[in-house]
N, C-alpha and C positions, 0 to 999 in steps of 0.2 A: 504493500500500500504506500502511495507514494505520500512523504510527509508534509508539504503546501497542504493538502486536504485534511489529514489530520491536523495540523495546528486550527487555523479554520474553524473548523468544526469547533474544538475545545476554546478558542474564543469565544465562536457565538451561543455556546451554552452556559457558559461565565456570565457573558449580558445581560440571558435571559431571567427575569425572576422566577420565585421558587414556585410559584403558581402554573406558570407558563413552561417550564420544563415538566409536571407530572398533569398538564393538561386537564387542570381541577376546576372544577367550573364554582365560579364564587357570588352565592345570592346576594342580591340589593334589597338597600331596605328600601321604602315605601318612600321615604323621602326624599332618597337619589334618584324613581323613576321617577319624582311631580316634578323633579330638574330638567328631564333630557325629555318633556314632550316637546313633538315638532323638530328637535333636534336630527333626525335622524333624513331627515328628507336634503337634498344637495340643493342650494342656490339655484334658483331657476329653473327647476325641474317641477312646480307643480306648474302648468299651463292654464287649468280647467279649474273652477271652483263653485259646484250650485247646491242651490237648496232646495226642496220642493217639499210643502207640508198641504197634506190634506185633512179635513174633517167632515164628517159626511155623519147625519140621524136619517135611517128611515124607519117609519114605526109600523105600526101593524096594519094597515092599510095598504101597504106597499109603495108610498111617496116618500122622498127621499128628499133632503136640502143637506147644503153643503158645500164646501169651496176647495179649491186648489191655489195656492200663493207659491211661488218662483221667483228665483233669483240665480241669474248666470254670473261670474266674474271672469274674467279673462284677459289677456293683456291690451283687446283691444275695447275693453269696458272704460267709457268716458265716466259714466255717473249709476253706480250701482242702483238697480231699484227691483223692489216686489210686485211681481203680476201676478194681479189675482182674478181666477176664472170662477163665476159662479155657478154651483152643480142645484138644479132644479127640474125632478122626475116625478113626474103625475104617478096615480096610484093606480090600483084596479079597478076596472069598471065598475062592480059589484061590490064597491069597496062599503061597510056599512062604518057608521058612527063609535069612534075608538070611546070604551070606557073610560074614565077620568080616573087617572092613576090614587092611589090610597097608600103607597108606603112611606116611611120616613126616615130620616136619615140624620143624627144629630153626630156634633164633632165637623173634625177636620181641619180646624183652621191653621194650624202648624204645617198644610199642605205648603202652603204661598212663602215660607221662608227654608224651602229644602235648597239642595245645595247641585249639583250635575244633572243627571237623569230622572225623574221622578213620574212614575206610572203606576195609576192610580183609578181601581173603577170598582165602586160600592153600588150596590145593587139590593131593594127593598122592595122587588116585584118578579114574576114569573115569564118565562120563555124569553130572555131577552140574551141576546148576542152583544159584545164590547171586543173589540179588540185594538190595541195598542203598541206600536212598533217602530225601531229605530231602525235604518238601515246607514251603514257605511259603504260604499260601493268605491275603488280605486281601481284603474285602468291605467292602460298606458296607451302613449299615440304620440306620432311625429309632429302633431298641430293639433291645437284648439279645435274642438265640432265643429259645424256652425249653429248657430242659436238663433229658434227664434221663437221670441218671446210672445207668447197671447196675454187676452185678458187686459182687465183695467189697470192702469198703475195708481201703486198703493202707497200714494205720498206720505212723506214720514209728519205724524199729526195727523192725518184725515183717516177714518172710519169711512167701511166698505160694507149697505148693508142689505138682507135680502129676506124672502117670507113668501111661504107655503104653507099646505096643510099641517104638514111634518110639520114646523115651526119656525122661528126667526133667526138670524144668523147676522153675527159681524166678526168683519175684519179690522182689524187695528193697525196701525203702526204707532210708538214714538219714540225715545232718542235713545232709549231701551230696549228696543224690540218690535217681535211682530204676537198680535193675540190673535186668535182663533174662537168663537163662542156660541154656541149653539144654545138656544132655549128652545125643548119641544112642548108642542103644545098639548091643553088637556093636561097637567101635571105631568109630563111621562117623566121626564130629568132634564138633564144639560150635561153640555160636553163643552172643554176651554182643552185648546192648546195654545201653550207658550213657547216663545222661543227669544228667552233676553239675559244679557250679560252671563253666556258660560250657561247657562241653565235652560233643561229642557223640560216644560212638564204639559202631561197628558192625563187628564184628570176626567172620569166620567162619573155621573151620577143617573141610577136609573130606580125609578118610582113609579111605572108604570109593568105594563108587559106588553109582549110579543114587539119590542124594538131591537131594531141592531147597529149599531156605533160602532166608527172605526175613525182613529187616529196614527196617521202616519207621517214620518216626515223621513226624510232619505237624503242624509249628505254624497255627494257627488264628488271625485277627485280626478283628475285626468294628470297622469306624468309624463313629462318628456321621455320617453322614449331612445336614449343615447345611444349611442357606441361606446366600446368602455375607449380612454385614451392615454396616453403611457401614466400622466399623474392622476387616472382615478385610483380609487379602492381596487376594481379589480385587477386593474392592472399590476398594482402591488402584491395580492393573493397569487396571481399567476405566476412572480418571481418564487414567490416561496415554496411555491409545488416544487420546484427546482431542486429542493434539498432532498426528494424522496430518492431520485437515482443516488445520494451516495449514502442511502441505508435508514435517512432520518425519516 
């Protein structure tokens, strides 16, 4: 064995620390990872950035109200804004006269001062469907989609509002946030999503029966799509595979 290789070698295992030579994998506390979010993503590499939150009541009659709010960012976004579409579905022909809900529902208030994600659906009535969902979706691609935007825009300050059988609904913005809020009608419940400073909440109340609630909202990410090149990450990994032909 020729010795330039052996020195070498026995250098770069001196370097290494004692972690990194017996390839021990070392847990992080809770507080190291609230440091490195977002960190992990390279400088201009996210291209795409959307939101799209839905809330939608239809109750037992089969009419439905509800909204859809969006927001595209991307580099070629002048002035970010929320467009919001309003969902409004007649019911069954044969539809007769919904019973006036009778359950109750006492508490809660601790809801409005939670802290990230909070979902949340109480229910004081029969046959009723709620459901409540975050999604993260990240992709990759050479370019930006393209976008195009529907629906009213949903100036920051001004309420967006609408009403049907099912009940009345508004959209919010202010310098806070976007609300979401459904009141059905006939006592059946309400439904609020939020979406302000870091926090998301999806809150249902249901007093009635045979309705079904659904709150969604779906962060969107699109990354550049690279080549590796001699100074990324991988290009560095690829030097290191180097060391497996002399035995490491």
């Amino acid at each position: 064995m020729k010795t330039p290789i052996w020195l070498a070698a026995v250098c770069l295992a001196a370097s290494l620390p004692t972690q990194a030579q017996t390839l021990k994998p070392i847990e992080l506390k809770d507080q190291e990872l609230a440091n490195l979010r977002g960190r992990y993503v390279m400088p201009g590499r996210i291209i795409s950035f959307g939101i799209v939150m839905t809330s939608t009541w239809q109750n037992a009659n089969g009419e439905v109200i509800g909204a859809t709010s969006s927001m595209q960012i991307q580099q070629s976004t002048i002035k970010p804004q929320f467009y919001v579409s309003m969902i409004d579905e007649k019911g069954h022909a044969s539809a007769h006269s919904q019973s006036s809900g009778t359950g109750t529902i006492t508490g809660g208030s601790g809801l409005n001062s939670t802290e990230g994600v909070t979902q949340v659906v109480r229910a004081a009535g029969d046959n009723n469907t709620a459901y409540n969902n975050v999604d993260i979706n990240v992709t990759k691609a050479n370019q930006a989609p393209a976008t195009q935007q529907q629906g009213q825009v949903l100036a920051a300050g001004s309420t967006l509002v609408g009403a049907n059988g099912a009940g009345s609904l508004s959209v919010s913005s202010s310098g806070t946030g976007v609300q979401m809020n459904i009141v059905a009608n006939n006592n059946q419940g309400s439904t609020a999503q939020r979406l302000a400073q870091g926090r998301l909440m999806q809150n249902t109340t249901l007093l009635g029966g045979g309705n079904r609630v659904s709150n969604l909202t779906s962060l969107n990410v699109v990354l550049r799509d690279n080549a590796p090149t001699a100074g990324s990450v991988n290009g560095n990994l690829d030097q290191l595979k180097g060391l497996r032909t002399l035995g490491f």
